[in-house]
C-alpha positions, 0 to 999 in steps of 0.5 A: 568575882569577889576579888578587887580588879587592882588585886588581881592585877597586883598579883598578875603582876607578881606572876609575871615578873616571876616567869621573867625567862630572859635576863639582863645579859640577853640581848634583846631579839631584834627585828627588820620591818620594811615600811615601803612594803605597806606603803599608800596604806594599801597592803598588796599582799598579807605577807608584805603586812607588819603582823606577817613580817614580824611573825616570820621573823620571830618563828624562830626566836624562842618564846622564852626570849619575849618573856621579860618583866613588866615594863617599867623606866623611862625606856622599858624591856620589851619583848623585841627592839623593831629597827625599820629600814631606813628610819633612825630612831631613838630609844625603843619603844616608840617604834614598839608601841607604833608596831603594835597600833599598826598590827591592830590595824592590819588585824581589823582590816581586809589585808589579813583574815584572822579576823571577821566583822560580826555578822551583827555590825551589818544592822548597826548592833555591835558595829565595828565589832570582831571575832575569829574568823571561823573555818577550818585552818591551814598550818600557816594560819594556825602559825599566825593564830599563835602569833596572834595569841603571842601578841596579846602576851607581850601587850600585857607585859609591856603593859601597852592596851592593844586598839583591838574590839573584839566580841565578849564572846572572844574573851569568854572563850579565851578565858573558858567560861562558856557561851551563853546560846541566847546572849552570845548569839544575839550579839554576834548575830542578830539576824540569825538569832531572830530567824531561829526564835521565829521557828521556835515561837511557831504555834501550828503548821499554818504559821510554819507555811507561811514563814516558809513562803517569807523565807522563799521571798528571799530566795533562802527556801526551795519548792516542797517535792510532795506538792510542787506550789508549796515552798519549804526550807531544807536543812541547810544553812549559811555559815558566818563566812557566806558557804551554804553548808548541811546542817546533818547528814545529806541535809540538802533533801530533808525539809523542814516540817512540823515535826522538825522545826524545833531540831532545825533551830537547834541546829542553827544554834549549835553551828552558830556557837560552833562557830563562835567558839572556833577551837581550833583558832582559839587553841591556837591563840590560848597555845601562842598567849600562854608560851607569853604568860602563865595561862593559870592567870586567866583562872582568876579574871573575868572575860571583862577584866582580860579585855581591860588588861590587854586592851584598855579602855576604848575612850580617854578619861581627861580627868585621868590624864590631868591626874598623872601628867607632870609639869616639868620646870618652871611650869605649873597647872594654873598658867594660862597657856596650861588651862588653855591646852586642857580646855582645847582638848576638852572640845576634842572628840573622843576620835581626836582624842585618841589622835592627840594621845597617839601623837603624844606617845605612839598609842591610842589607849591608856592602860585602865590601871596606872602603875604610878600610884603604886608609889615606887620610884621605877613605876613613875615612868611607865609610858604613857604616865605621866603625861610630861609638858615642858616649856619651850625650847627656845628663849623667846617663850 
């Protein structure tokens, strides 16, 4: 934390471009996508989707081959070229950045299971909010974990923020910082986290009873044995996915009384932190993002600084964008049609913002650091800086 975000970046920078493992005399690895596969929008099965398409393609391409150095020209190196059938395009990286918009959006939508809704943005707290998705997993899934993870590291070093909103959470553990119980519950689960402070702020076993009989309300509590009238809850609970499942061994039939309210709160805790955490996705995304980059690089930025490096800024600064847009001959800032062009986007909403930038260049986001301002004459290209307006074709004005 005493070190400057620009800093840090600097010397990830340096890193990066000292790990290139893939030299000029390589050819880069290239990739098919068929588009009709997803057509309509609708994914008809997970295989047919960009993320899984890419991924089977790319299981046999060595990691080393993705490492190439930060991107930089007017055409960068990035990690693979994306032919799609039928399609004929120029130059590589407009079909790059529409292949890495596409998979967040397949990522963040039902189509593949990575990824689960907070059970938060269900009462509008961190909506449209995600995590991992926590259960156990399949080889296959841990194969796209790892691919997940591999992709993080290419956005970095093509320098592309990928449209991703996952929870803080996702980015302290991916860092290794630890969880905070009260904070990181909170945001992820609301619900879950008033139901637990509920048992612990009881006072005595009347409160309990009828907190009990307000669970039973809702069908998440059964009759007591001893006295059939009386509801009680049992040590079992639901998991992020919807499965009820034992919170200790045969907690089906031990209920929840004065004497164990408090053990039953922690436990609900610790499987909710459980899940958060989910090691064994996470293990494999850190495993996927460190064949990419060094993951001794993570030791030095927060969980915020590693959202903003890989994902940018969620909003568009028009201020920044008018800094580094380049007006090419014959043109300049003061024209008419210029001022109009910049006050028609001042009325845009961030949503159509994000629409304008993604037409203008085939992603939704910025990078947060602009790799112009370092002054060298390679960095001035970097996609999407500078913003280029060039006059119109034809003679007719």
């Amino acid at each position: 934390g005493l070190i400057f975000y620009d800093t840090k970046v600097t010397v990830m920078n340096r890193v990066l471009n000292a790990t290139v493992q893939r030299t000029a005399d390589h050819a880069a690895p290239e990739i098919t996508l068929d588009p009709l596969e997803i057509v309509g929008g609708e994914i008809r099965s997970s295989e047919n989707s960009y993320f899984c398409q890419a991924a089977r393609q790319l299981a046999c391409v060595p990691s080393s081959q993705l490492c190439v150095k930060l991107a930089s020209g007017g055409d960068p190196t990035y990690a693979f070229n994306i032919r799609f059938t039928g399609e004929e395009v120029h130059g590589t990286s407009g079909s790059f950045r529409h292949f890495l918009w596409q998979v967040c959006k397949e990522l963040q939508s039902s189509s593949l299971s990575l990824l689960l809704l907070c059970p938060s943005s269900a009462v509008n707290k961190n909506k449209g909010k995600y995590i991992l998705t926590p259960s156990p997993i399949t080889y296959a899934e841990e194969q796209l974990f790892h691919f997940f993870g591999q992709l993080l590291g290419i956005a970095i070093r093509a320098d592309v923020p990928l449209p991703l909103d996952l929870l803080p959470s996702f980015w302290k553990t991916l860092v290794g910082e630890p969880l905070d119980p009260d904070v990181d519950l909170q945001e992820a689960d609301i619900l879950t986290y008033n139901y637990v402070k509920k048992f612990e702020n009881i006072n005595d076993e009347t409160e309990l009873e009828a907190l009990c009989a307000e669970i039973a309300s809702q069908h998440l509590a059964t009759e007591s044995p001893d006295c059939p009238n009386k509801p009680c809850c049992k040590f079992t609970y639901l998991t992020m996915t919807g499965e009820e499942v034992e919170l200790c061994p045969r907690g089906r039939h031990i209920p929840v009384g004065w004497e164990n309210k408090d053990v039953y709160a922690t436990a609900i805790r610790s499987l909710r932190m459980r899940e958060l955490q989910s090691p064994e996705c996470m293990t494999a995304v850190r495993a996927g993002l460190g064949s990419i980059i060094p993951l001794q690089l993570l030791t030095t930025l927060t969980p915020l600084e590693m959202e903003l490096r890989t994902c940018g800024l969620p909003y568009i600064n028009l201020e920044f964008l008018k800094a580094h847009t380049m007006y090419q001959v014959g043109l300049m800032e003061t024209d008419q049609h210029i001022e109009f062009f910049w006050s028609a986007l001042e009325m845009f909403t961030q949503e159509e913002l994000c629409k304008f930038i993604k037409f203008a260049c085939n992603q939704e986001r910025i990078p947060f650091t602009c790799p112009c301002k370092d002054g060298g004459p390679d960095t001035a290209h970097v996609p999407p800086y500078p913003m280029k307006i060039a006059p119109p074709d034809g003679a007719a004005g």
